[in-house]
N, C-alpha and C positions, 0 to 999 in steps of 0.2 A: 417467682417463676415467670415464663414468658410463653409467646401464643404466638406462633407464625403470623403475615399479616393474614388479615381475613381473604376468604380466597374470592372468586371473582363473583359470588353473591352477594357481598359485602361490599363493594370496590365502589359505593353507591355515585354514582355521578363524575366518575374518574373518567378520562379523555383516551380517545384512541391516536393513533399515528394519524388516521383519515381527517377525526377533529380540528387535529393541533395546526394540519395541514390545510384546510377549511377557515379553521379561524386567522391563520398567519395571513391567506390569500385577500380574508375579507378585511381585514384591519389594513394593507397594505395598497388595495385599491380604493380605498375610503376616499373623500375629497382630501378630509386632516388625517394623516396617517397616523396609526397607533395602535397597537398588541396589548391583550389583556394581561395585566402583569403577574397573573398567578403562571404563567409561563418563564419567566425567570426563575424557575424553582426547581433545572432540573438538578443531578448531580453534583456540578461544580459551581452552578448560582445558589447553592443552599451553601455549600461550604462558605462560597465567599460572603454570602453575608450573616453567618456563623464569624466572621472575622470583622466585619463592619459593626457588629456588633460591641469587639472588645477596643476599638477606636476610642482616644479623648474626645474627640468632637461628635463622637454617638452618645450623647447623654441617655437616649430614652432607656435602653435596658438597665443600666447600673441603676438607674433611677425608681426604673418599676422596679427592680428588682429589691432595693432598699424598705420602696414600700409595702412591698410583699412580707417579705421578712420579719418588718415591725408588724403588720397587721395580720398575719394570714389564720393565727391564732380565733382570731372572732369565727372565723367558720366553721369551726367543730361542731354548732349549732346547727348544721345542715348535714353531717354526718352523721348518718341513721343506717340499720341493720343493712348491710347487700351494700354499701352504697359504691358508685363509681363516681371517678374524676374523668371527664371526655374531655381532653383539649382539644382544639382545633386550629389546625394549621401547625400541629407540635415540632416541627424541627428537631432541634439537638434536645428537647427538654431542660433547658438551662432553667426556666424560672421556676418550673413543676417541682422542683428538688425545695423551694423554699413552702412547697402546700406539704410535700409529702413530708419532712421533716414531722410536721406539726398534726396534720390531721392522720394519726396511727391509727386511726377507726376505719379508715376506707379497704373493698375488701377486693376493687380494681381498679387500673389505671390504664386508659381507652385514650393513646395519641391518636390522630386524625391527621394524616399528610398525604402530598399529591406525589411526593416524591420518594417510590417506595425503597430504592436503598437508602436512601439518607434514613426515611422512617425506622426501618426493622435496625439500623445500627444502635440508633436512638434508643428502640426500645427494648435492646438485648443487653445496652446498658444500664438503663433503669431498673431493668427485670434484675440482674448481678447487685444492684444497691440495693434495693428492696425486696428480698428474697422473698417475706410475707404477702406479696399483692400478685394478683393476677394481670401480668401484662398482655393487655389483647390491642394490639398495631393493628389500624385500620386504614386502607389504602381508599381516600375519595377525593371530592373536590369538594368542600367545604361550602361555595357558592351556587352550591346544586345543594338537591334535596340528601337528606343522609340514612341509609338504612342499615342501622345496627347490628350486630348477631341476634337474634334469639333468644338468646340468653340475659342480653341487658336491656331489654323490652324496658320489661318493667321494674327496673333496678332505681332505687333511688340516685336521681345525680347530681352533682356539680357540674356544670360548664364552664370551662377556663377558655378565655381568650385575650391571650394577653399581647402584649409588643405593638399596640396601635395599629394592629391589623384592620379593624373597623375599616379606619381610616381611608382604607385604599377603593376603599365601594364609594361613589356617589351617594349623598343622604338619605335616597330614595333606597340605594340598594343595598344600604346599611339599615334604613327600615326594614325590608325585605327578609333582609338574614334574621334580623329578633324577631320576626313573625315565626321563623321557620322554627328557632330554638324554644319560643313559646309554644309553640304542639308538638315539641318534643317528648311524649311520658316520661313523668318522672323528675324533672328537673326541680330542684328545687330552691336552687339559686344557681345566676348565671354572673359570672366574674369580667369582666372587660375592661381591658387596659386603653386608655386613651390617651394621645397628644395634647397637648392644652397651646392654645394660643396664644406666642410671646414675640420676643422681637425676632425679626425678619433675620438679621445678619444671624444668630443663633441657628435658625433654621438651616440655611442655609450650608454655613459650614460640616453638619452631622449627615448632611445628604451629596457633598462636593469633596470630601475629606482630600488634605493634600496629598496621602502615601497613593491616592488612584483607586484605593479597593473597590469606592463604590463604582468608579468609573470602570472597573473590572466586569462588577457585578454585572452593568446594563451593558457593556459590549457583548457578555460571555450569551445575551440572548442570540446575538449575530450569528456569532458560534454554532448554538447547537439549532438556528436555522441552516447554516449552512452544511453542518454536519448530519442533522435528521431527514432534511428534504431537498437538500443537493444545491442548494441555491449557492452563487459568488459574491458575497457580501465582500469587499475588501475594508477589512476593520478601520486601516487606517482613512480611511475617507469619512469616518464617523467621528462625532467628539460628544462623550455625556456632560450634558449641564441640567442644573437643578435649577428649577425659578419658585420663588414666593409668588403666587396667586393672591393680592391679595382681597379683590371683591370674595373667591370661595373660602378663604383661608384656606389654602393649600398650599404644597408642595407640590411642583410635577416636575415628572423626569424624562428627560427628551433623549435621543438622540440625533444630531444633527451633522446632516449631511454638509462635508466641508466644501464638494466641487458638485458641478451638475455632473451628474453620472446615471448610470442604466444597472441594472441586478437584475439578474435572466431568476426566478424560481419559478418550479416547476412548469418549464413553457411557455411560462410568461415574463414579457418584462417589464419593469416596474421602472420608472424614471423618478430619479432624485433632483429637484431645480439646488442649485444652491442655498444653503441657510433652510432650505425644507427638515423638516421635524419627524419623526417618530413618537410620538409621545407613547413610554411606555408604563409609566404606573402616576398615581395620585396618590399621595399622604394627605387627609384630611386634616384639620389641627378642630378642637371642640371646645367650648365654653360648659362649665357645666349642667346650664340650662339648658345649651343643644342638646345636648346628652339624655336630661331628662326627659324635655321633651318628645324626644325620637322614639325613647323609651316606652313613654306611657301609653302612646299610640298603635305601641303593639304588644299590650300588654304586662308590662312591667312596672314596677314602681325601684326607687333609688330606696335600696334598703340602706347603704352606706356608699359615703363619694369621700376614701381616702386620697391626699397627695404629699409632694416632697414641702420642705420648709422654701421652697424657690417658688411652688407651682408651677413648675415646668413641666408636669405629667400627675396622670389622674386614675386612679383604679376604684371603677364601680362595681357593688355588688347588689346586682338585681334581684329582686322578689317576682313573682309569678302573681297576679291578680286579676279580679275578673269586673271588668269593667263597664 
């Protein structure tokens, strides 16, 4: 069965037109320019990278997802009476389908996403496969604090966070977020999918692909600036490139202004010098002692740290502990 998204009690930490508006303005007159990139997430930047996903040179999902598949089995030990699956950041629920298979003990399945028609699509499909769970779609922002229904206060849970999402927070604000999961009630293990550090060109490639998808993805923010708050971005003076960082081990995705030019938004104008940047998201890459370590600082301990036969990608499942 399935549960409209939760209505605007629920919506904990979700962004208004004023926000998006607010943050686009501050990111834009920064000294280094750059937009938070849970903002690529509206409508047509989730589809497309729903499509970046089934890419040859996107390794990471086929890869977690492999690993899910073989291991997801061991967490039945965490499914106890009531219990919920809360993912966050759930999209299409493409990996969710490898828990739900296995753990037939759970009695809901709680997506978490910013973008609420993609979300309810998502989960009016899951609700149609899994007839037995209770689907309750919850519309917030993940990076904010999160307030549940009511009802799943005090529910036993799993937290799923899978696709190397961490990643895209600074390590302080990827501490941040396991602090917030760990006073979460209830949890009693938290699942997180992480990129692992390898070679550069590899990197590269899954974030620059040649059909243009992701080069889609990060214009289509342009897009829906210029479509939500009026602004005249002309796409073609932009070009997306992906760089290995490789003092932070990251990924970062820019876009970059090809001529010196002006962008009128909202009233204001913003000047592009030539070869000036946008930087609009970071993919972190983690060792699995970062991992541990970030962890246990905010509680957590490495109950298990499965990966591929390559280690090209790494799925941990955290313990709650009190330290």
């Amino acid at each position: 069965m399935t549960m409209p998204p939760a209505p605007a009690g629920f919506d904990a930490g979700i962004h208004s037109d004023d926000a998006f508006a607010q943050s686009i303005l501050n990111g834009l007159n920064a000294s280094k320019k750059g937009i938070d990139s849970k903002w690529l997430y509206d409508a047509t930047g989730s589809q497309l990278f729903d499509t970046i996903t089934e890419l040859a040179e996107y390794y990471p999902t086929r890869t977690e997802l492999g690993i899910l598949r073989q291991n997801a089995s061991s967490l039945k030990e965490f499914v106890t009476n009531g219990a919920a699956l809360v993912e966050l950041g759930s999209g299409s629920s493409t990996k969710t389908r490898a828990l739900l298979n296995v753990l037939t003990g759970l009695q809901s399945y709680v997506p978490i996403d910013i973008s609420a028609d993609h979300l309810q699509d998502a989960a009016d499909h899951v609700a149609r496969e899994y007839s037995h769970l209770d689907v309750i779609p919850v519309v917030a922002d993940f990076t904010a604090e999160i307030t549940l229904p009511s009802a799943l206060l005090d529910a036993p849970k799993i937290v799923f966070f899978p696709g190397s999402t961490i990643g895209n927070f600074e390590i302080d604000g990827a501490a941040q977020l396991l602090g917030r999961m760990r006073k979460m009630a209830g949890v009693a293990a938290f699942v997180v999918g992480v990129d692992l550090v390898k070679d550069a060109d590899i990197l590269v490639r899954a974030y620059d692909d040649p059909k243009g998808v992701t080069a889609a993805f990060n214009l289509n923010l342009l897009t829906r600036i210029n479509r939500d708050l009026g602004a005249d971005f002309d796409l073609s003076g932009f070009k997306h490139e992906a760089r290995w960082v490789a003092d932070h081990k990251r990924i970062e995705m820019h876009l970059v202004s090809q001529v010196a030019q002006d962008v009128l938004l909202l009233g204001q104008k913003i000047h592009f010098a030539a070869g000036e940047t946008i930087h609009t998201e970071n993919s972190h890459k983690y060792t699995p002692d970062l991992l541990e370590r970030t962890a246990r600082q905010q509680g957590w301990l490495v109950h298990q740290f499965w990966t591929d036969a390559n280690s090209l990608f790494g799925v941990a499942v955290l313990t709650p502990y009190k330290g």
